[in-house]
Biopython code that builds the backbone (N, CA, C, O; Angstrom):
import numpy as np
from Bio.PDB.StructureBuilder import StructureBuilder

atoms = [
    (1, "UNK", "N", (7.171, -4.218, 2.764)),
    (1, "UNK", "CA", (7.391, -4.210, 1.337)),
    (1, "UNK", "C", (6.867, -5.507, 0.717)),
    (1, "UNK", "O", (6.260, -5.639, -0.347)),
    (2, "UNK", "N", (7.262, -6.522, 1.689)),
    (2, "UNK", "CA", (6.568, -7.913, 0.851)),
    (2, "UNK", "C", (4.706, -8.040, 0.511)),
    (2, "UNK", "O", (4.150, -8.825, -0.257)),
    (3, "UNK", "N", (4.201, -7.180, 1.217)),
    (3, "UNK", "CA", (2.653, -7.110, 1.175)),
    (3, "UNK", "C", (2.671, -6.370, -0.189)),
    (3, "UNK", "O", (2.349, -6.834, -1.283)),
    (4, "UNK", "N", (3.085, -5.209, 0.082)),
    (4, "UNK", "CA", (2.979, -4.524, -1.430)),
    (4, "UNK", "C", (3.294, -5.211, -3.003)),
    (4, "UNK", "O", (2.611, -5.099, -4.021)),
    (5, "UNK", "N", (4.679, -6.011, -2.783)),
    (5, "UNK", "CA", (4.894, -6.509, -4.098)),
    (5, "UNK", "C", (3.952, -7.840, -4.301)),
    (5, "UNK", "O", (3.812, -8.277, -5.443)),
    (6, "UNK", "N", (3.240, -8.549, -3.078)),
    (6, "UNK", "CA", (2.613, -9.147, -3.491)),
    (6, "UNK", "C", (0.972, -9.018, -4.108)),
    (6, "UNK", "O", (0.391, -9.789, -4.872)),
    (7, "UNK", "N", (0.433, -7.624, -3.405)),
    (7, "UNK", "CA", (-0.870, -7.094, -3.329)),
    (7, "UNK", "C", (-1.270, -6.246, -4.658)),
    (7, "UNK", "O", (-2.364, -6.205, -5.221)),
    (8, "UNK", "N", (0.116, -5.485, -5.037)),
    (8, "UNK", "CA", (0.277, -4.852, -6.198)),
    (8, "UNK", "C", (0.760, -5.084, -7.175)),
    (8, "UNK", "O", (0.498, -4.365, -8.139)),
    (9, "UNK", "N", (1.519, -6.013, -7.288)),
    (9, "UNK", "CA", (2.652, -6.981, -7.926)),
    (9, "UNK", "C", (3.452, -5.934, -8.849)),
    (9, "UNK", "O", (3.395, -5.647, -10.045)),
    (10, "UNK", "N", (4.284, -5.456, -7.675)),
    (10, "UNK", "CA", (5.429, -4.689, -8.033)),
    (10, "UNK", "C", (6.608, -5.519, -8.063)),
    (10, "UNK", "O", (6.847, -6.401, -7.238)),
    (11, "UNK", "N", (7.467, -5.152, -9.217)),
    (11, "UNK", "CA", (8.846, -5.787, -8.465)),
    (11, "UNK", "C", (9.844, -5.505, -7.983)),
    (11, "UNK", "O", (10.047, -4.292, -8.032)),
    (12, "UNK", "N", (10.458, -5.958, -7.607)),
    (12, "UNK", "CA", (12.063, -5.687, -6.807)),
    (12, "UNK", "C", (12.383, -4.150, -7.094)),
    (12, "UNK", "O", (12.654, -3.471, -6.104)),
    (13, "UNK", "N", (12.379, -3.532, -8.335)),
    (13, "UNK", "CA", (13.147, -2.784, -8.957)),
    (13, "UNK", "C", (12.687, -1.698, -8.638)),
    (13, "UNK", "O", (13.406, -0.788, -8.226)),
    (14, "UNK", "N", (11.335, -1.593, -8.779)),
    (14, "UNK", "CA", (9.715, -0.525, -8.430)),
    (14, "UNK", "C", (9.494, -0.276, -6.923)),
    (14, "UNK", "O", (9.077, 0.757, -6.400)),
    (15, "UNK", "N", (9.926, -1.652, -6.218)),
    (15, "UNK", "CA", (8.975, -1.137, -4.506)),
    (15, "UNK", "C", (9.764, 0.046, -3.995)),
    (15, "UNK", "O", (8.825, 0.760, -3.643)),
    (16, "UNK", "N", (10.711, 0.645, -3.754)),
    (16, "UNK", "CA", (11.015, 1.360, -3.291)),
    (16, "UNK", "C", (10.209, 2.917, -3.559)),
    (16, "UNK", "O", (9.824, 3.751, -2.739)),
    (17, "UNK", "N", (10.150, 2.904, -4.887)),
    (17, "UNK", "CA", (9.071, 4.209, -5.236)),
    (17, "UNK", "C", (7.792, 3.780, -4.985)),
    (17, "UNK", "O", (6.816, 4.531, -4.959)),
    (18, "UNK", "N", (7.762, 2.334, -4.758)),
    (18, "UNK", "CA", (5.894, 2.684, -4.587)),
    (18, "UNK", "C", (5.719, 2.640, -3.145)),
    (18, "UNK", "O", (4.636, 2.943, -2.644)),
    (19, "UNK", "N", (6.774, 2.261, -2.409)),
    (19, "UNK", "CA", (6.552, 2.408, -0.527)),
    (19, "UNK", "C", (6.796, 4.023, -0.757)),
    (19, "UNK", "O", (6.040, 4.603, 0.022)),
    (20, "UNK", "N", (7.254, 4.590, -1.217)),
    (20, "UNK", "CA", (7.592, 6.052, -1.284)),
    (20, "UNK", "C", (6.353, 6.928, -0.829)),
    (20, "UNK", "O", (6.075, 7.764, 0.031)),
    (21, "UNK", "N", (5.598, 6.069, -2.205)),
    (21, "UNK", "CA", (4.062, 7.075, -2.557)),
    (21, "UNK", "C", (3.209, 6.410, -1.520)),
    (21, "UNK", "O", (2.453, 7.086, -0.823)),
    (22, "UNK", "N", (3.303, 5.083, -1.389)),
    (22, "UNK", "CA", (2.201, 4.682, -0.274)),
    (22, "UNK", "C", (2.577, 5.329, 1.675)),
    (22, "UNK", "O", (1.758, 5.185, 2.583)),
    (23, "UNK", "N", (3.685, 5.859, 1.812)),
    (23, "UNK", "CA", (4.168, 6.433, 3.009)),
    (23, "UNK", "C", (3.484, 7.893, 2.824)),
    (23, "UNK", "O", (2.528, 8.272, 3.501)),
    (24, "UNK", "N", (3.876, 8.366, 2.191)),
    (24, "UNK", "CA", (3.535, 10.134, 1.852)),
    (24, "UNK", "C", (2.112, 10.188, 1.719)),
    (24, "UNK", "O", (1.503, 11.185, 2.106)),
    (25, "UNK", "N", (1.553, 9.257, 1.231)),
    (25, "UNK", "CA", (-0.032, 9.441, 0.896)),
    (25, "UNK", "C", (-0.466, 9.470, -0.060)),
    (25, "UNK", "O", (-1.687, 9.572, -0.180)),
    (26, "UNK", "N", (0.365, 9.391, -1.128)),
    (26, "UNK", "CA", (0.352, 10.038, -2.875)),
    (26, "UNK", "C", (-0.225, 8.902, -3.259)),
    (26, "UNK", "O", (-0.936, 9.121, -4.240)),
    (27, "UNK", "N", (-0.247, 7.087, -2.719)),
    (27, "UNK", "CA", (-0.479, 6.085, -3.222)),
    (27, "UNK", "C", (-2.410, 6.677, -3.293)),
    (27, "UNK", "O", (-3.089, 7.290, -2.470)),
    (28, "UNK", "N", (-2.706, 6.161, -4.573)),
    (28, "UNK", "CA", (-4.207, 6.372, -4.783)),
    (28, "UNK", "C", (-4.800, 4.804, -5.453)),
    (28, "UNK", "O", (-4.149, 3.942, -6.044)),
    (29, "UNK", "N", (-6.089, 4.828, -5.147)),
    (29, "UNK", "CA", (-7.244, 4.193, -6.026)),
    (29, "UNK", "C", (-8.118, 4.211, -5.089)),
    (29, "UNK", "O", (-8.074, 4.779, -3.998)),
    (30, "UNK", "N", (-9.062, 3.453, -5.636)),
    (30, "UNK", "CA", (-10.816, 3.326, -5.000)),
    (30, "UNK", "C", (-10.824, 3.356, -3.495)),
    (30, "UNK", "O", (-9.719, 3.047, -3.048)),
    (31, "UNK", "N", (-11.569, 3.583, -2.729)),
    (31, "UNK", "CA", (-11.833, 3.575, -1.358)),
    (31, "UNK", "C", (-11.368, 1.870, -1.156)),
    (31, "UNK", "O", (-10.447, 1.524, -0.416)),
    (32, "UNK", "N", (-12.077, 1.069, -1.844)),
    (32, "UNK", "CA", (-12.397, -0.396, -1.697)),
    (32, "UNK", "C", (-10.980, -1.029, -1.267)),
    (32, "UNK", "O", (-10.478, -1.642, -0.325)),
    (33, "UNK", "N", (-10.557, -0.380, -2.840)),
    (33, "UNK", "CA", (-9.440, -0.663, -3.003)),
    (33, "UNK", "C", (-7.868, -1.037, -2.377)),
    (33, "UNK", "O", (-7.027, -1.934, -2.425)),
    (34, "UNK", "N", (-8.207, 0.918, -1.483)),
    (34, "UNK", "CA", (-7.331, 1.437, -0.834)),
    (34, "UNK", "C", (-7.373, 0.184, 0.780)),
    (34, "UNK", "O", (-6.586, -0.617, 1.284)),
    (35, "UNK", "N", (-9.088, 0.786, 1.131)),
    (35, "UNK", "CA", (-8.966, -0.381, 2.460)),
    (35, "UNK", "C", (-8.798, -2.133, 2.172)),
    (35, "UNK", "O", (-8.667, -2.844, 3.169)),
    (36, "UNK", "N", (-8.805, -2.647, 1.076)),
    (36, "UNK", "CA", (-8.375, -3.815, 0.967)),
    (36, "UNK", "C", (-6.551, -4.123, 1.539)),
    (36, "UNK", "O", (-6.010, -4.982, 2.236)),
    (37, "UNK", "N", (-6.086, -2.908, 0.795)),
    (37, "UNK", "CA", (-4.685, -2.928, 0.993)),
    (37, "UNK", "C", (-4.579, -2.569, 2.203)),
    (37, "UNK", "O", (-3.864, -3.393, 2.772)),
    (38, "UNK", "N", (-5.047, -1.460, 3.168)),
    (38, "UNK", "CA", (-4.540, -0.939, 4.940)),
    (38, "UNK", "C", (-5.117, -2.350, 5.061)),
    (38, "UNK", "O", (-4.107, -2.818, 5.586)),
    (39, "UNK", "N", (-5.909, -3.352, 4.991)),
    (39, "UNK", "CA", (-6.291, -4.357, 6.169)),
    (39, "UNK", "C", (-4.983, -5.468, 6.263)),
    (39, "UNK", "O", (-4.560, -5.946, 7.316)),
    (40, "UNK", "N", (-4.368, -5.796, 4.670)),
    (40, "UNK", "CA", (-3.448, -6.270, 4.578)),
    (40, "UNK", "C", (-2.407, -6.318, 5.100)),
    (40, "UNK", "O", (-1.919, -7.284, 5.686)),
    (41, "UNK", "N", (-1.694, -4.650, 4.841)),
    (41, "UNK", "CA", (-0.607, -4.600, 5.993)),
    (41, "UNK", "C", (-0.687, -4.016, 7.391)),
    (41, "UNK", "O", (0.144, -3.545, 8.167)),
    (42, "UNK", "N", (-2.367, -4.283, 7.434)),
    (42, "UNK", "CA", (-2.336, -4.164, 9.168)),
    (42, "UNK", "C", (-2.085, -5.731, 10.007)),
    (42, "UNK", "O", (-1.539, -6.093, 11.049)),
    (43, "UNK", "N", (-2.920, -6.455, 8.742)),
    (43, "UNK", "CA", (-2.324, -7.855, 8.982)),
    (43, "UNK", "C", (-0.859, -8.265, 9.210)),
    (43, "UNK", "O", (-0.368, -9.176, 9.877)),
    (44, "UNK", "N", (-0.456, -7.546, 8.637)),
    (44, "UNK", "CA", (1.067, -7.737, 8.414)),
    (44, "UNK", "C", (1.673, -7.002, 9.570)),
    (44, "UNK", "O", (2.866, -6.832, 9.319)),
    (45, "UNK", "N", (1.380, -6.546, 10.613)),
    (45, "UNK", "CA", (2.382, -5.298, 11.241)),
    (45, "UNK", "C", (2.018, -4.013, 11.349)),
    (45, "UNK", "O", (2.107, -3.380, 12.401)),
    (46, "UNK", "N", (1.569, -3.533, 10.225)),
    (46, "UNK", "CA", (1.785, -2.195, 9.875)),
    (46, "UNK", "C", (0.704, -1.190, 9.892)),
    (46, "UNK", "O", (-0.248, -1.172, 9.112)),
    (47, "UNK", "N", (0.984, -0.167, 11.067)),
    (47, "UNK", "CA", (-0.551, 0.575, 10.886)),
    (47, "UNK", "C", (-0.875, 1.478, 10.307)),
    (47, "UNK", "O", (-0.399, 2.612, 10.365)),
    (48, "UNK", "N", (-2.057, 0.943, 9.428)),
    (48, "UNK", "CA", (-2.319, 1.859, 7.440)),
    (48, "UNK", "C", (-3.756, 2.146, 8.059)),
    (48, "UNK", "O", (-4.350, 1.529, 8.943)),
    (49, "UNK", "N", (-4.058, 3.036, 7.482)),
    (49, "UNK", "CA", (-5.333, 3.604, 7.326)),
    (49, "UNK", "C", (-5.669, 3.666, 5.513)),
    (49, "UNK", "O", (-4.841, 3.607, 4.605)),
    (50, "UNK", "N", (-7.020, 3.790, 5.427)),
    (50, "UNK", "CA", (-7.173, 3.921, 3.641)),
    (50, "UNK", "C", (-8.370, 5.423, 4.305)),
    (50, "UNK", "O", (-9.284, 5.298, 5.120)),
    (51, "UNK", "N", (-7.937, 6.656, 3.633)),
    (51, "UNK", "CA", (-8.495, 7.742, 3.835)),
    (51, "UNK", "C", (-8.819, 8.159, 2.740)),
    (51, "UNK", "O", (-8.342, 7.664, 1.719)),
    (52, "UNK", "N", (-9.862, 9.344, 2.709)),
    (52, "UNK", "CA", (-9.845, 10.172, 1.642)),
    (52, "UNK", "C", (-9.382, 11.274, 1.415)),
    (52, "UNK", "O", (-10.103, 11.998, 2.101)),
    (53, "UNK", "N", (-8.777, 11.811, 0.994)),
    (53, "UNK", "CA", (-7.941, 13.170, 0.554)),
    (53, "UNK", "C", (-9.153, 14.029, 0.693)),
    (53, "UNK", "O", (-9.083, 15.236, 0.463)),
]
sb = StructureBuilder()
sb.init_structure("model")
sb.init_model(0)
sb.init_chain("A")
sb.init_seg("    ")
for serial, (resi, resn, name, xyz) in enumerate(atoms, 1):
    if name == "N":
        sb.init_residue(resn, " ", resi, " ")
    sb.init_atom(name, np.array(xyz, "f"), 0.0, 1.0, " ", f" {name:<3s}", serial, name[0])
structure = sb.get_structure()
């Protein structure tokens, strides 16, 4: 969660719905975009892929 509120700058109140959408797959934007963020929290731990629907 701390990658997200810092990468997306969500706050406290929001991350829970936006780990929601980024778990399920629903989280969207640019390819670029998307793999900027999986490299992040792969950095972090966490294994993300950035796919295309």
């Amino acid at each position: 969660m701390r990658v997200l509120r810092v990468e997306l700058g969500v706050d406290l109140a929001n991350i829970r719905s936006v780990l929601h959408t980024v778990l399920t797959g629903d989280h969207s934007g640019t390819l670029p975009e998307m793999e900027f963020l999986a490299r992040k929290l792969r950095a972090a731990g966490v294994d993300a892929v950035a796919a295309r629907p």
